[in-house]
TORSETOR-859570 format. One record per atom (N, C-alpha, C): residue in three letters; x, y, z negated; residue number from 0; atom name. Coordinates in nm, 3 decimals. Atoms other than C-alpha are relative to their C-alpha. Example, Ala and Ser with C-alpha at 12.3 -4.5 7.8 and 13.67 -1.06 7.14 Angstrom:
BEGIN
rec type = ALA | east = 0.089 | north = -0.119 | up = 0.000 | seq = 0 | atom = N
rec type = ALA | east = 1.230 | north = -0.450 | up = -0.780 | seq = 0 | atom = CA
rec type = ALA | east = 0.090 | north = 0.120 | up = 0.000 | seq = 0 | atom = C
rec type = SER | east = -0.082 | north = -0.119 | up = 0.006 | seq = 1 | atom = N
rec type = SER | east = 1.367 | north = -0.106 | up = -0.714 | seq = 1 | atom = CA
rec type = SER | east = -0.077 | north = 0.109 | up = -0.073 | seq = 1 | atom = C
//
This chain:
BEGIN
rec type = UNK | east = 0.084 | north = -0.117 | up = 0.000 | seq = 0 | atom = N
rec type = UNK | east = 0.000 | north = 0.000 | up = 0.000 | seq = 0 | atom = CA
rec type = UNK | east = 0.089 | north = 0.124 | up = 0.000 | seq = 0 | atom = C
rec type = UNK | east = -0.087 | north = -0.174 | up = 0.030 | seq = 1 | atom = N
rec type = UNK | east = 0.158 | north = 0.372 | up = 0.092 | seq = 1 | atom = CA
rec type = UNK | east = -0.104 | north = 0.099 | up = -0.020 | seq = 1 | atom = C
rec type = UNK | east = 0.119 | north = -0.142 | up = 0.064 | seq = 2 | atom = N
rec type = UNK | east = 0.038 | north = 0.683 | up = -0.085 | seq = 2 | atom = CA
rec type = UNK | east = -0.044 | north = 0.070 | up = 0.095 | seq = 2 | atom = C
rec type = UNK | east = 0.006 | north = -0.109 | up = -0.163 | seq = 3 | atom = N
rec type = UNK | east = 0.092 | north = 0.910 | up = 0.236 | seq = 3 | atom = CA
rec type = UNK | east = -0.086 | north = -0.054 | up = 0.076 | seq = 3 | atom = C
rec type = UNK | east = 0.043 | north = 0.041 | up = -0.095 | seq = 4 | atom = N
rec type = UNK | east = -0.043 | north = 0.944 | up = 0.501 | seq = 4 | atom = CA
rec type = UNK | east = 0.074 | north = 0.019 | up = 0.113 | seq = 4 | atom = C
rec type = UNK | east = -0.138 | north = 0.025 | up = -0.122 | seq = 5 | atom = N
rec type = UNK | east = 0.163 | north = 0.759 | up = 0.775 | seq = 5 | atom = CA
rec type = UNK | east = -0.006 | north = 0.053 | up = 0.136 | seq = 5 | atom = C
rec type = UNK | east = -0.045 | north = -0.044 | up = -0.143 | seq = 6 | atom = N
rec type = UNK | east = 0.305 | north = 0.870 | up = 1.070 | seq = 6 | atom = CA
rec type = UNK | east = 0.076 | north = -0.054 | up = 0.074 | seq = 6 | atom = C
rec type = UNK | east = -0.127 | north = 0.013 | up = -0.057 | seq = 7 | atom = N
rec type = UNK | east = 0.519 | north = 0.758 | up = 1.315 | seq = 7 | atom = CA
rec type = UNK | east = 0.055 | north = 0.078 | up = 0.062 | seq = 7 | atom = C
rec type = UNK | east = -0.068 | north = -0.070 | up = -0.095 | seq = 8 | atom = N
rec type = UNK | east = 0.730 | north = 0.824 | up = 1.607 | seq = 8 | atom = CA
rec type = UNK | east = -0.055 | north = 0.059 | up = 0.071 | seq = 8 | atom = C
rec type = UNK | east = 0.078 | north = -0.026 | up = -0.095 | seq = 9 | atom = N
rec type = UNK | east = 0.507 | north = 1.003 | up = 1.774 | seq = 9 | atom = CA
rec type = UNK | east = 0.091 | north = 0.131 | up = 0.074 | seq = 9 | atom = C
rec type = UNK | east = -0.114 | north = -0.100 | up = -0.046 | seq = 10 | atom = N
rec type = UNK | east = 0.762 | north = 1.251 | up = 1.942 | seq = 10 | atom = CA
rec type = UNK | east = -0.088 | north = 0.136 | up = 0.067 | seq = 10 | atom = C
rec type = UNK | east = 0.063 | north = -0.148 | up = -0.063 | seq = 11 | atom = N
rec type = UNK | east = 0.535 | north = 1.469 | up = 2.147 | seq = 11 | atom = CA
rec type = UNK | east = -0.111 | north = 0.127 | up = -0.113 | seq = 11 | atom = C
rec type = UNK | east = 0.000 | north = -0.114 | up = 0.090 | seq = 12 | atom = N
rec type = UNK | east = 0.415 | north = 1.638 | up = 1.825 | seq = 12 | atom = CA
rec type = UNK | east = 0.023 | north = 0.055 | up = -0.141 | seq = 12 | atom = C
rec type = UNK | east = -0.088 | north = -0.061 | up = 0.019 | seq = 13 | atom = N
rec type = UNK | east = 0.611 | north = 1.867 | up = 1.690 | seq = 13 | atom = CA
rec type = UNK | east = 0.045 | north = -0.012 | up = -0.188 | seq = 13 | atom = C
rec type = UNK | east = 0.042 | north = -0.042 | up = 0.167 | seq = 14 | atom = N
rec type = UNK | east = 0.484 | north = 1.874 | up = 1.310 | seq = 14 | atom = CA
rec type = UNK | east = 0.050 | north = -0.165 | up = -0.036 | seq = 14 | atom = C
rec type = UNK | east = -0.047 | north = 0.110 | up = 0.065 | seq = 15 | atom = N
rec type = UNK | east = 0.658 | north = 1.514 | up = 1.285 | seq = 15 | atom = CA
rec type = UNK | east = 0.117 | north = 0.001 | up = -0.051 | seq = 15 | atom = C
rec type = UNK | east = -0.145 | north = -0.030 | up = 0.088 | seq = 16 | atom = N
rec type = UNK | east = 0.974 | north = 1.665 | up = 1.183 | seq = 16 | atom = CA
rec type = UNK | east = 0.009 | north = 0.027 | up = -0.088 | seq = 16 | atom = C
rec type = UNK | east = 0.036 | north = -0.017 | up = 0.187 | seq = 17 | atom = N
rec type = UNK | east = 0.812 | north = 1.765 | up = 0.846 | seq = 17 | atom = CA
rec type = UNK | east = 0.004 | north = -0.116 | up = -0.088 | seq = 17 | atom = C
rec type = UNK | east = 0.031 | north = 0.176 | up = 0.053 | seq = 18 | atom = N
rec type = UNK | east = 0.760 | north = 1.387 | up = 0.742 | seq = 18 | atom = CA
rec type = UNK | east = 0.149 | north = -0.003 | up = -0.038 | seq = 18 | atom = C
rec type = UNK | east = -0.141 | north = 0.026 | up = 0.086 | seq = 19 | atom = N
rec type = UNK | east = 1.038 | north = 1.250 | up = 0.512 | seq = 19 | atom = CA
rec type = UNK | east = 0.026 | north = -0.186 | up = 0.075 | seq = 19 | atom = C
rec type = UNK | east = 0.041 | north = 0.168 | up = -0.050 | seq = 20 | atom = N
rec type = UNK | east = 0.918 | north = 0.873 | up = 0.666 | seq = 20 | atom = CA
rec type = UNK | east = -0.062 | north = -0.008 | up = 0.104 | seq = 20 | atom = C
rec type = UNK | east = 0.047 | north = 0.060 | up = -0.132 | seq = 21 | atom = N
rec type = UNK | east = 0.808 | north = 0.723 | up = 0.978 | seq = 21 | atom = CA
rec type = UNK | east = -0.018 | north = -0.129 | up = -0.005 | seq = 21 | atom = C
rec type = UNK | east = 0.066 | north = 0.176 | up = -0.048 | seq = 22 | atom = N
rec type = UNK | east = 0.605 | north = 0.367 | up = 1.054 | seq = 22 | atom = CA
rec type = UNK | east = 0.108 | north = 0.001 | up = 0.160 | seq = 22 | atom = C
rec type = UNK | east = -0.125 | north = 0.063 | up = -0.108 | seq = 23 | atom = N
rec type = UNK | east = 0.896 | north = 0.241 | up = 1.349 | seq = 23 | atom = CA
rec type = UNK | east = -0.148 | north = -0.109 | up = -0.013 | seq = 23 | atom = C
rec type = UNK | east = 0.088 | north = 0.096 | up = -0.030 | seq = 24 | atom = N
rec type = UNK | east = 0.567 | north = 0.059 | up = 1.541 | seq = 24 | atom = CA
rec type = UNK | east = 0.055 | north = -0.105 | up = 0.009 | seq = 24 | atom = C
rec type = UNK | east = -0.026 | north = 0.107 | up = -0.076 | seq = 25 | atom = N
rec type = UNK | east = 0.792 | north = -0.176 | up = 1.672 | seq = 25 | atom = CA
rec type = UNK | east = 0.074 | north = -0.103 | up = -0.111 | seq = 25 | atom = C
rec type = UNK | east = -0.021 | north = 0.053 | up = 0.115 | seq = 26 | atom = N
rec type = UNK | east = 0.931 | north = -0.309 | up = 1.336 | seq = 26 | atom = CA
rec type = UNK | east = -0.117 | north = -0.020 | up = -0.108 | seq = 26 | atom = C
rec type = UNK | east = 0.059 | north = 0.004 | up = 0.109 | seq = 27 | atom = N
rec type = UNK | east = 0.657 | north = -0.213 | up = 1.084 | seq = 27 | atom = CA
rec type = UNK | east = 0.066 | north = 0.054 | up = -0.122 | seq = 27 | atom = C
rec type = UNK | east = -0.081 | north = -0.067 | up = 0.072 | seq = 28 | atom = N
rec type = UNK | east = 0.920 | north = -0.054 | up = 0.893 | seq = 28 | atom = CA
rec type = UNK | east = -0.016 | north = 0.160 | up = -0.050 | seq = 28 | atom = C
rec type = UNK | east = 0.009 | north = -0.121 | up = 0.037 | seq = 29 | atom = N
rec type = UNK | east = 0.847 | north = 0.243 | up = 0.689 | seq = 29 | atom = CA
rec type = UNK | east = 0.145 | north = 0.071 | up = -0.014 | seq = 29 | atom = C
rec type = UNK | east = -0.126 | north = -0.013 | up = -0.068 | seq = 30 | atom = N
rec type = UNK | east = 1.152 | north = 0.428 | up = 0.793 | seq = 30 | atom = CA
rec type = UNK | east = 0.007 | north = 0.172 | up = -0.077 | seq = 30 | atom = C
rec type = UNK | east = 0.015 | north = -0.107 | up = 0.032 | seq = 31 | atom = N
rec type = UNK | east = 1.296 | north = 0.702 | up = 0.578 | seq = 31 | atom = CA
rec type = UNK | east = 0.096 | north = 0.129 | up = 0.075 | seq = 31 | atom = C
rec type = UNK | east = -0.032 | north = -0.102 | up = -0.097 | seq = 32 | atom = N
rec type = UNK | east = 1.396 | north = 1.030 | up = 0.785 | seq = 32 | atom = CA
rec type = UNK | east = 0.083 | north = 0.130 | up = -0.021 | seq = 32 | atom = C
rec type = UNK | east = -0.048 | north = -0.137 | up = -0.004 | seq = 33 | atom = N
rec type = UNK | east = 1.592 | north = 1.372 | up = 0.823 | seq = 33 | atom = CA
rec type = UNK | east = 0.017 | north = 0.071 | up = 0.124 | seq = 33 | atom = C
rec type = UNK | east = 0.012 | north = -0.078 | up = -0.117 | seq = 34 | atom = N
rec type = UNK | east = 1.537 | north = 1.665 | up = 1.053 | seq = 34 | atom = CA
rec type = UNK | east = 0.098 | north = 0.087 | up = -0.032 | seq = 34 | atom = C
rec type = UNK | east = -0.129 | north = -0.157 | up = -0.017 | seq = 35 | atom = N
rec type = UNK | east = 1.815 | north = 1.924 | up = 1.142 | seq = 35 | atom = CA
rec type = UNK | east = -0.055 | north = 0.046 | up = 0.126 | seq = 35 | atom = C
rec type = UNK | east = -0.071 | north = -0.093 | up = -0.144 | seq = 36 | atom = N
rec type = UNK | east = 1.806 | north = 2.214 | up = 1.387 | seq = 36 | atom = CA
rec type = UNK | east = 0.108 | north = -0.023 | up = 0.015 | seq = 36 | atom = C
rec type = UNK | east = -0.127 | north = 0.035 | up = -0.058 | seq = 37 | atom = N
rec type = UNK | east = 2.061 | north = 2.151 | up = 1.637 | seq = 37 | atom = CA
rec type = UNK | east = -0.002 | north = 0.156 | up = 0.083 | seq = 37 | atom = C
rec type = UNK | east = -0.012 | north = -0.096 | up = -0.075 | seq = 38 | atom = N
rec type = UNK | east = 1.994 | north = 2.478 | up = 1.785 | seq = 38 | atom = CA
rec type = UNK | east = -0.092 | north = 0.050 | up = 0.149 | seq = 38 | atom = C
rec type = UNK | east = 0.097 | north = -0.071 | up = -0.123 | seq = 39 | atom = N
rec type = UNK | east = 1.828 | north = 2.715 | up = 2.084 | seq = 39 | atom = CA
rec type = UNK | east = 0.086 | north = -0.071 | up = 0.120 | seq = 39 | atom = C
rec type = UNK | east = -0.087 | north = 0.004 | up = -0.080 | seq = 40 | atom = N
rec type = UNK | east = 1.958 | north = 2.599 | up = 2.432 | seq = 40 | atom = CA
rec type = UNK | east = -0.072 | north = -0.008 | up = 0.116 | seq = 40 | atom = C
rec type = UNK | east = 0.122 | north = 0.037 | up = -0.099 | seq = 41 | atom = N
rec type = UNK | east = 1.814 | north = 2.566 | up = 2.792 | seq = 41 | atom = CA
rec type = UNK | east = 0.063 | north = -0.124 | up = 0.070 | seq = 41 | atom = C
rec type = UNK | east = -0.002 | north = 0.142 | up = -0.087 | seq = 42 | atom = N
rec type = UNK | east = 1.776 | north = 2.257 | up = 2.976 | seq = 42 | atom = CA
rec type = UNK | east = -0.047 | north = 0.004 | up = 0.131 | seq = 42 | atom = C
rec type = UNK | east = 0.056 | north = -0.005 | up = -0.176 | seq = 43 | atom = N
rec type = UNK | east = 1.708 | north = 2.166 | up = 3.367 | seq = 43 | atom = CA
rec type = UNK | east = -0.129 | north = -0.071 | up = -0.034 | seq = 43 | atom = C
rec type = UNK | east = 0.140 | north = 0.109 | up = -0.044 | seq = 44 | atom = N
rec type = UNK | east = 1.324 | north = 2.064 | up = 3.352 | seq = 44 | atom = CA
rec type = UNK | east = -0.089 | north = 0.084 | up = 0.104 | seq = 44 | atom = C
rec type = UNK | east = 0.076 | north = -0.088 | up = -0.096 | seq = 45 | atom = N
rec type = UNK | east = 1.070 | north = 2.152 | up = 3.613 | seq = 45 | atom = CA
rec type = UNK | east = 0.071 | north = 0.086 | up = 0.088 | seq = 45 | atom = C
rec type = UNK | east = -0.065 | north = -0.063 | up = -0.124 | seq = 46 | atom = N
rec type = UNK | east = 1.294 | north = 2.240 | up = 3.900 | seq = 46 | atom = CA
rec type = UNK | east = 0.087 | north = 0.137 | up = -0.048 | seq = 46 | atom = C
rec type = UNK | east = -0.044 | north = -0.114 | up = 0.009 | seq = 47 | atom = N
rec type = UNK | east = 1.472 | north = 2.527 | up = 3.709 | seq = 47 | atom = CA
rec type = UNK | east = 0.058 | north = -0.043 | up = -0.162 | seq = 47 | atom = C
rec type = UNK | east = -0.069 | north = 0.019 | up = 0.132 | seq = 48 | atom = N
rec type = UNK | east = 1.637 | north = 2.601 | up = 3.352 | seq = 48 | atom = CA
rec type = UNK | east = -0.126 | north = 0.019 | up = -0.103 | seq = 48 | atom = C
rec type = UNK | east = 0.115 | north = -0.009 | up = 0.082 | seq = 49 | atom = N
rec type = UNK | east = 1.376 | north = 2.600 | up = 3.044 | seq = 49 | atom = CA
rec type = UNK | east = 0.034 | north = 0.014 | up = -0.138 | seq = 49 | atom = C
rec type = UNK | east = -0.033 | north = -0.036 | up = 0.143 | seq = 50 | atom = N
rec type = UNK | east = 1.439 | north = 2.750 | up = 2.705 | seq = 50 | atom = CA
rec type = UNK | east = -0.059 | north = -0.067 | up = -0.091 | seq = 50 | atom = C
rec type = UNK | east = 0.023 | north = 0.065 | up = 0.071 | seq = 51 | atom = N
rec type = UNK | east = 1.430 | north = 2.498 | up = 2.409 | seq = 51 | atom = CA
rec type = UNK | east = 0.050 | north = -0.010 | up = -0.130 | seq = 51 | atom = C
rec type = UNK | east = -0.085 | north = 0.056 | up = 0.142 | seq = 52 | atom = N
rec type = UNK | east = 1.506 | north = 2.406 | up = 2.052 | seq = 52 | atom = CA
rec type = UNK | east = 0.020 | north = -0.098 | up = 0.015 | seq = 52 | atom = C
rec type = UNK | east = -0.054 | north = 0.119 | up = 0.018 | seq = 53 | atom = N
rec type = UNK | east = 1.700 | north = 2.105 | up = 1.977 | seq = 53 | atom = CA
rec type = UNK | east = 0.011 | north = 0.000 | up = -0.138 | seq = 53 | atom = C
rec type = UNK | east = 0.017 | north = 0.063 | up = 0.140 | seq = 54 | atom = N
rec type = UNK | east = 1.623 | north = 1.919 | up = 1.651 | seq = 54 | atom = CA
rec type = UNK | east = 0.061 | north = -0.160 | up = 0.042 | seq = 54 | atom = C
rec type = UNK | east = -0.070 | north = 0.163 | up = -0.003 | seq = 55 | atom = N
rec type = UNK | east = 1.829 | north = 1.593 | up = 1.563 | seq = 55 | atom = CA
rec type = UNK | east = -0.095 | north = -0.095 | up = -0.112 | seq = 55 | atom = C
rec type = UNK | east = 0.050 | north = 0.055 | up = 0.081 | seq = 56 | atom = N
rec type = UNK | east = 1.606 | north = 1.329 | up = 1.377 | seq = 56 | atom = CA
rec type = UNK | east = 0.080 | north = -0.122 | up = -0.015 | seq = 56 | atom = C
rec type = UNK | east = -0.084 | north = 0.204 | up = 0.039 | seq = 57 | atom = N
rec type = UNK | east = 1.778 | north = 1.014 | up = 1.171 | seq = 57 | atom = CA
rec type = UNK | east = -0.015 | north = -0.027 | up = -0.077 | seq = 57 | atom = C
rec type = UNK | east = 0.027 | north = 0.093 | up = 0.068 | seq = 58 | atom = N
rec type = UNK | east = 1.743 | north = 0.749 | up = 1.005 | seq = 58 | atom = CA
rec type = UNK | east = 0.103 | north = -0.075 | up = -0.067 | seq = 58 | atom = C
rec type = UNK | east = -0.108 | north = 0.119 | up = 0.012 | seq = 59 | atom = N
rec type = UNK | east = 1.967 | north = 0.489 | up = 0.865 | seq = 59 | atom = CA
rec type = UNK | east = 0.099 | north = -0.086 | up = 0.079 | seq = 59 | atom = C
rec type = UNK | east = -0.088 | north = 0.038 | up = -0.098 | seq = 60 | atom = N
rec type = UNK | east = 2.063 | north = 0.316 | up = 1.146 | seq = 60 | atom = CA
rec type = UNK | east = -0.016 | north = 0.089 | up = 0.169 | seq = 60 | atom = C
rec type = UNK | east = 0.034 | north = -0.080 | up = -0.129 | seq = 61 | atom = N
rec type = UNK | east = 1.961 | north = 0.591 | up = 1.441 | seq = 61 | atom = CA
rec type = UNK | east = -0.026 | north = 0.201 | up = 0.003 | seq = 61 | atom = C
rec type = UNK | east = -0.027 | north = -0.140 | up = -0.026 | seq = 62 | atom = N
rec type = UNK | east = 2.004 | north = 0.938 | up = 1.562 | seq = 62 | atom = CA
rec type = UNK | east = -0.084 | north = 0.030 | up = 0.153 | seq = 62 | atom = C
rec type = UNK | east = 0.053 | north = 0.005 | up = -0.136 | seq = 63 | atom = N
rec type = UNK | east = 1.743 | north = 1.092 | up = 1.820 | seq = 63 | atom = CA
rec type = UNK | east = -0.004 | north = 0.168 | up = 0.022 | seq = 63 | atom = C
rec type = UNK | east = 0.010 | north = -0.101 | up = 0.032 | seq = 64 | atom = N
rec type = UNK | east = 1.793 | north = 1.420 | up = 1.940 | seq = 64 | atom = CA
rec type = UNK | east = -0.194 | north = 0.054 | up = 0.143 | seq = 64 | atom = C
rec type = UNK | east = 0.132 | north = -0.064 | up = -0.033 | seq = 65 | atom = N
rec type = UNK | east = 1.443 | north = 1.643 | up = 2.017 | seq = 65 | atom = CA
rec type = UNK | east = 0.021 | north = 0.061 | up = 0.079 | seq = 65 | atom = C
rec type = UNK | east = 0.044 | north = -0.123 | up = -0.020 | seq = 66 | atom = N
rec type = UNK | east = 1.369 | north = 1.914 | up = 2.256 | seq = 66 | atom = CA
rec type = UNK | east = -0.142 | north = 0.009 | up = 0.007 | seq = 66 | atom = C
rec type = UNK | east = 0.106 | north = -0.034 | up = -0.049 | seq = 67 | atom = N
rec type = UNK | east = 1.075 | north = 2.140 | up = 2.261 | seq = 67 | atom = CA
rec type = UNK | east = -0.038 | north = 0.150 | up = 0.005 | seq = 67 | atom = C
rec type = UNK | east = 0.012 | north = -0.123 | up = -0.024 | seq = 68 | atom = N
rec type = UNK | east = 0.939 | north = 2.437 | up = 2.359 | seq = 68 | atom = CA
rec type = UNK | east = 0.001 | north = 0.151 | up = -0.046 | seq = 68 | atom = C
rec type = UNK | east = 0.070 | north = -0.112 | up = 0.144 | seq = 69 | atom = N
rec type = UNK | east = 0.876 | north = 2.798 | up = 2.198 | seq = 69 | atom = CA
rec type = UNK | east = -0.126 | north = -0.045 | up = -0.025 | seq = 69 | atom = C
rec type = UNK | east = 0.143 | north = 0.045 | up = 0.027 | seq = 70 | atom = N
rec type = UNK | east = 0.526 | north = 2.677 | up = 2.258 | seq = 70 | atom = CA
rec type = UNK | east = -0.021 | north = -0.092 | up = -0.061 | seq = 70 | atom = C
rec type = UNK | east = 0.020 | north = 0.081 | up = 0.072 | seq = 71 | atom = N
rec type = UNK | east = 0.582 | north = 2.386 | up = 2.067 | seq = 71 | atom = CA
rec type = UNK | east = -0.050 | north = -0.122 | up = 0.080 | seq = 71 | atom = C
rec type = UNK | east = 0.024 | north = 0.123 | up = -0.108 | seq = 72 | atom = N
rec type = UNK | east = 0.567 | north = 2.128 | up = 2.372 | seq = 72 | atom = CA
rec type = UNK | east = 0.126 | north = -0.105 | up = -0.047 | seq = 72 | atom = C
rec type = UNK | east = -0.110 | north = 0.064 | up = -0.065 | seq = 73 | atom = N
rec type = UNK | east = 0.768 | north = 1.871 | up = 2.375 | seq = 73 | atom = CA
rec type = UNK | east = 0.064 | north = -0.039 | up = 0.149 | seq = 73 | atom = C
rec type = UNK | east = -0.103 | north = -0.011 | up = -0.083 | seq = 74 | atom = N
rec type = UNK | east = 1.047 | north = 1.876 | up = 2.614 | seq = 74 | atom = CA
rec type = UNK | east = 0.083 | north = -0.133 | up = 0.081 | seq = 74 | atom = C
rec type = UNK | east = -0.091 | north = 0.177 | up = -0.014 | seq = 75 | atom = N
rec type = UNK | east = 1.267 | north = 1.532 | up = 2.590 | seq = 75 | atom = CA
rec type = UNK | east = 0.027 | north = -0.044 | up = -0.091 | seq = 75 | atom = C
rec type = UNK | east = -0.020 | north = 0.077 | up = 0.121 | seq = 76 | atom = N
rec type = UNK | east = 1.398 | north = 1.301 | up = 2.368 | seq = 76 | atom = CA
rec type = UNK | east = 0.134 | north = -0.068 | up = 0.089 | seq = 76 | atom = C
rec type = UNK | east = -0.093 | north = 0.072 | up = -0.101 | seq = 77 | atom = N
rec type = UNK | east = 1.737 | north = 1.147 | up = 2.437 | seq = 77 | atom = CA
rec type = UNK | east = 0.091 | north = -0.064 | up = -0.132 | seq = 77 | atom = C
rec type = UNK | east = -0.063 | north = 0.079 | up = 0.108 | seq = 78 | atom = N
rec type = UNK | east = 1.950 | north = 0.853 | up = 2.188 | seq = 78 | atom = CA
rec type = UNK | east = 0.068 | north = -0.077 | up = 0.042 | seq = 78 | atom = C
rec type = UNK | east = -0.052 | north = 0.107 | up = -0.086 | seq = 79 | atom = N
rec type = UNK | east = 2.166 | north = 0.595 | up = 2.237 | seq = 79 | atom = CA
rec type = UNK | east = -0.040 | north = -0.131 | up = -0.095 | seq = 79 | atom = C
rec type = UNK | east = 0.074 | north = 0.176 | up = -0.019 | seq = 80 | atom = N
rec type = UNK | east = 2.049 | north = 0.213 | up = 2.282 | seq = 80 | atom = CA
rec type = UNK | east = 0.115 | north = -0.074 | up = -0.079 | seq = 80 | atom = C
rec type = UNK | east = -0.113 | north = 0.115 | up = 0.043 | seq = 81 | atom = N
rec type = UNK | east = 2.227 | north = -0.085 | up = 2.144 | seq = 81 | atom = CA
rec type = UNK | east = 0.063 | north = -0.017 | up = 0.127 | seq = 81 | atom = C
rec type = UNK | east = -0.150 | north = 0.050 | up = -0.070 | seq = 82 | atom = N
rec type = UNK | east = 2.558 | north = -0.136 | up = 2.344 | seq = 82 | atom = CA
rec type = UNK | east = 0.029 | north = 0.143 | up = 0.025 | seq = 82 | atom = C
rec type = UNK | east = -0.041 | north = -0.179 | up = 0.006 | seq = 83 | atom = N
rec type = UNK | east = 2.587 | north = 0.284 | up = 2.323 | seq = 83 | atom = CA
rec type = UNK | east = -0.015 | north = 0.021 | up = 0.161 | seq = 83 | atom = C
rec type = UNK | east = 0.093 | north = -0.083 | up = -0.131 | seq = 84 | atom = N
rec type = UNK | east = 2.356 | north = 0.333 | up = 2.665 | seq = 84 | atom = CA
rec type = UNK | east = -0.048 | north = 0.084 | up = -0.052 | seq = 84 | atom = C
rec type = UNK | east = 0.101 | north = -0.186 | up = -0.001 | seq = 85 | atom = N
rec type = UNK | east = 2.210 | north = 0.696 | up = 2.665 | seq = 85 | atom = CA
rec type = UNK | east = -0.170 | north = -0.022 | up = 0.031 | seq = 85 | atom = C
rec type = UNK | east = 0.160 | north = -0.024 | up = -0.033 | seq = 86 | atom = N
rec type = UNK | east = 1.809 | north = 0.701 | up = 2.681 | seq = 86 | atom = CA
rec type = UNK | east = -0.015 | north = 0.100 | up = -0.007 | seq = 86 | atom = C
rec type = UNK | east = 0.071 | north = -0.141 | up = -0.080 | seq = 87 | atom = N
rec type = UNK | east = 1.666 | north = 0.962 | up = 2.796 | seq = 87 | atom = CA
rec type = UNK | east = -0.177 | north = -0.006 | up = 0.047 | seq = 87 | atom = C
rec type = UNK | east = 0.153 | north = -0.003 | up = -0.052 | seq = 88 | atom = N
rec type = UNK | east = 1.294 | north = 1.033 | up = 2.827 | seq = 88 | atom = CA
rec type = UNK | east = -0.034 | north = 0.172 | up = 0.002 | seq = 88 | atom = C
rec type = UNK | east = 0.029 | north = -0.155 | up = -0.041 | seq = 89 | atom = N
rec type = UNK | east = 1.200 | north = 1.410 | up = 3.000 | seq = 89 | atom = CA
rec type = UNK | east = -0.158 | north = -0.019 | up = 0.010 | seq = 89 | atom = C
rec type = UNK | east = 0.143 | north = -0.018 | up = -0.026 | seq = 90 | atom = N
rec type = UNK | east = 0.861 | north = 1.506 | up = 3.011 | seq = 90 | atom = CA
rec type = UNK | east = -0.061 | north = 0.034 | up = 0.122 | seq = 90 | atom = C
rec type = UNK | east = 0.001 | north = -0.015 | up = -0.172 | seq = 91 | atom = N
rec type = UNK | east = 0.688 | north = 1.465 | up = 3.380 | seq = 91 | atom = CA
rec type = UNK | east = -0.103 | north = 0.126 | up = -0.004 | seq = 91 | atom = C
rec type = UNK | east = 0.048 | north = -0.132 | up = -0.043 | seq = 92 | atom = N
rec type = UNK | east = 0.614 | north = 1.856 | up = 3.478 | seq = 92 | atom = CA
rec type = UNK | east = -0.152 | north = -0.041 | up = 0.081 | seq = 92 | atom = C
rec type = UNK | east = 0.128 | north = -0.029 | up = -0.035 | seq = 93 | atom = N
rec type = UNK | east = 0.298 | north = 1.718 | up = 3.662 | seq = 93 | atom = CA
rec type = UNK | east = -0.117 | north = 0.011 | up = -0.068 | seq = 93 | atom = C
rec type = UNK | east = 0.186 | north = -0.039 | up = 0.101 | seq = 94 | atom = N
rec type = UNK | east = -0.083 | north = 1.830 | up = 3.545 | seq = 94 | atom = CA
rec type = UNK | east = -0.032 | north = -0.131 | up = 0.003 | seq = 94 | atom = C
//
């Protein structure tokens, strides 16, 4: 039984970087957390450059870094995999 009320990874919004814990769906693992600003920076999305914050979220065994918008969009998400591959997930600019 948890007191909270759980959250996970849900990356695309924004207010999950307040959470001290995260449900990891794919374990079931109540997963305890820390958010840092990593800073303002722009990135190539949508055919051009796009002004973003970068927040780093981690865990125990993982490090994922955030972007997202002034508007509070999310942006991307990018970590590295077991055998230290890069993931990368951008957000697709279409409506």
């Amino acid at each position: 039984m948890l007191a909270d009320c759980v959250w996970s990874f849900a990356y695309w919004d924004e207010s999950l970087l307040s959470r001290r814990k995260l449900l990891n769906s794919q374990t079931g693992e109540y997963e305890p957390v820390t958010t840092s600003l990593i800073g303002e920076e722009t990135i190539e999305l949508r055919g051009g450059p796009t002004r973003a914050r970068r927040y780093a979220l981690e865990g125990p065994r993982f490090r994922i870094d955030l972007w997202y918008s002034p508007e509070r969009e999310w942006l991307a998400l990018e970590s590295l995999s077991k055998g230290g591959r890069r993931l990368r997930y951008v957000r697709d600019p279409s409506p």
